[in-house]
C-alpha positions as a Markdown table, in Angstrom:
| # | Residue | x | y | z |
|---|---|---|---|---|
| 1 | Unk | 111.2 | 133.7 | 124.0 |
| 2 | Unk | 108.8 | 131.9 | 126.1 |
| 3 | Unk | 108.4 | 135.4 | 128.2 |
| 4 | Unk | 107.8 | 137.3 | 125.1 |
| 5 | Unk | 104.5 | 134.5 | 124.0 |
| 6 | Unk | 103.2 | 135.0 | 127.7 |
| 7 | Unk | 103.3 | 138.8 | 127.3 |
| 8 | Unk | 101.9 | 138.6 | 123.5 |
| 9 | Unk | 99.0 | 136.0 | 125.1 |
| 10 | Unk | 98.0 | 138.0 | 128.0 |
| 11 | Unk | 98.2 | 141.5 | 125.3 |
| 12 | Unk | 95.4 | 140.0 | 123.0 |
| 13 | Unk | 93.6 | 139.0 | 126.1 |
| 14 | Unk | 93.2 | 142.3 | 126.4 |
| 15 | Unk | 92.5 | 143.5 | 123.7 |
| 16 | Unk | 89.6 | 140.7 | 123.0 |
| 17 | Unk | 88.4 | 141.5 | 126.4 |
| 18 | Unk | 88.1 | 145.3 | 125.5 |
| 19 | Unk | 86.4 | 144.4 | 122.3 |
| 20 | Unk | 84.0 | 142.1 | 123.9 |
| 21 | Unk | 83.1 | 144.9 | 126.9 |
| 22 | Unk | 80.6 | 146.0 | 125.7 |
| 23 | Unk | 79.1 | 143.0 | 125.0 |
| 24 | Unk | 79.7 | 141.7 | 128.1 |
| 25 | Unk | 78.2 | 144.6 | 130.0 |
| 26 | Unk | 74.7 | 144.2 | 128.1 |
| 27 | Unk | 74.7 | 140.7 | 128.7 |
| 28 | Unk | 75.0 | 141.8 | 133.0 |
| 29 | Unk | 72.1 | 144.5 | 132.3 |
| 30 | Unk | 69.8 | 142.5 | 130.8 |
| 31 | Unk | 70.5 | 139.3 | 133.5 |
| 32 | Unk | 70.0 | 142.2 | 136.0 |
| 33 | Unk | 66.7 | 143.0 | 134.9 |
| 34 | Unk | 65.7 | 139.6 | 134.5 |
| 35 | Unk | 66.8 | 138.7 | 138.1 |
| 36 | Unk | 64.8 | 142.0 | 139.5 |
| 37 | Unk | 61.9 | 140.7 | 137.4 |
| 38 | Unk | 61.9 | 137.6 | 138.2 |
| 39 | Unk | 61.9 | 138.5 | 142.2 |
| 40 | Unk | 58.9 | 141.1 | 141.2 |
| 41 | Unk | 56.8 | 138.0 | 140.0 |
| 42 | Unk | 58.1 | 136.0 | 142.8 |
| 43 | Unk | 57.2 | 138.7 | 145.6 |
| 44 | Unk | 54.0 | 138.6 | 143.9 |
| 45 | Unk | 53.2 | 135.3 | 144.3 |
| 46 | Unk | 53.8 | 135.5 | 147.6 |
| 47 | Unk | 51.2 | 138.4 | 148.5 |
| 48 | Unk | 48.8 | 136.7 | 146.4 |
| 49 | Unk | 49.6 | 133.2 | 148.5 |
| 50 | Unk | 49.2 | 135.0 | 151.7 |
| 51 | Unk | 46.5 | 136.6 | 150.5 |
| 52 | Unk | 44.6 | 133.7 | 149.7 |
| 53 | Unk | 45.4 | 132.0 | 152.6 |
| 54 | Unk | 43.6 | 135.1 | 154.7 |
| 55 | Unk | 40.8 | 135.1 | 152.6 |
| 56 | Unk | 40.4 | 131.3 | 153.2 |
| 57 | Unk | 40.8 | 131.8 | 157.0 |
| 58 | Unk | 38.1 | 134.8 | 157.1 |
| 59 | Unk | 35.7 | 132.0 | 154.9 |
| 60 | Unk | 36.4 | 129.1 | 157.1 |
| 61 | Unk | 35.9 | 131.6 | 160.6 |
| 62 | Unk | 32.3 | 130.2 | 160.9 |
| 63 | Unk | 33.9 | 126.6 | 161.3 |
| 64 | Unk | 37.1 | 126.6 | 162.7 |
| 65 | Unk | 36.2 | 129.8 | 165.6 |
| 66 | Unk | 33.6 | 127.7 | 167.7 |
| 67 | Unk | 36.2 | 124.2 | 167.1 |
| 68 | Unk | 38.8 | 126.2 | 168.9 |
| 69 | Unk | 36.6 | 127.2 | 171.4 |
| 70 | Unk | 35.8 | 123.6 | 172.1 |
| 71 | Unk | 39.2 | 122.6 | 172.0 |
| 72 | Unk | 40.3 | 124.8 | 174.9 |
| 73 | Unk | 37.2 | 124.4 | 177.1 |
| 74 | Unk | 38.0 | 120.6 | 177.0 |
| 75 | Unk | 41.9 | 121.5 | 177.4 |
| 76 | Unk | 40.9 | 123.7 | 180.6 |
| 77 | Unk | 38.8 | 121.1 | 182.2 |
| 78 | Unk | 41.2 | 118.7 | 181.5 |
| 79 | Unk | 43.9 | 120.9 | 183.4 |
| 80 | Unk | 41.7 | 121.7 | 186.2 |
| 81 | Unk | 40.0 | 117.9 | 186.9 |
| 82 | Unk | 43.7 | 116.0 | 186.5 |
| 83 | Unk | 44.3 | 114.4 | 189.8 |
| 84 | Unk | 47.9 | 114.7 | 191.2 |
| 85 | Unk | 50.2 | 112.0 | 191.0 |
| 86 | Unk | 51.0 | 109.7 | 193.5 |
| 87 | Unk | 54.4 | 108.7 | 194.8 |
């Protein structure tokens, strides 16, 4: 008897899972499109971000061109004037 209430069980599994098919396989398309739209808009964001930050770079070039300059003028003479170390 207890065979014959496993097989009945796993028979209207079946069944409710055919009836709930489709269902369940407009529920996956539209969590699918949601997922490739959400990565759109996240991809966007991203361009946008790195645009920005080029734009901001091209703006700031005046500033931080000539400080980079001075920066590794100092960092050469610094290189060339150390004195070796002594044992």
């Amino acid at each position: 008897m207890k065979t014959f209430l496993k097989v009945l069980l796993l028979v209207v599994a079946a069944v409710v899972a055919v009836k709930l098919l489709p269902l369940t396989l407009a529920l996956g398309f539209v969590l699918g499109l949601l997922l490739v739209g959400l990565l759109v808009v996240g991809l966007s964001i991203v361009v946008v971000a790195l645009v920005a930050a080029v734009a901001l770079a091209a703006a700031l070039a005046p500033i931080w061109i000539p400080v980079l300059v001075i920066v590794g003028l100092i960092a050469l003479i610094k290189k060339f004037s150390s004195k070796p170390a002594v044992a």
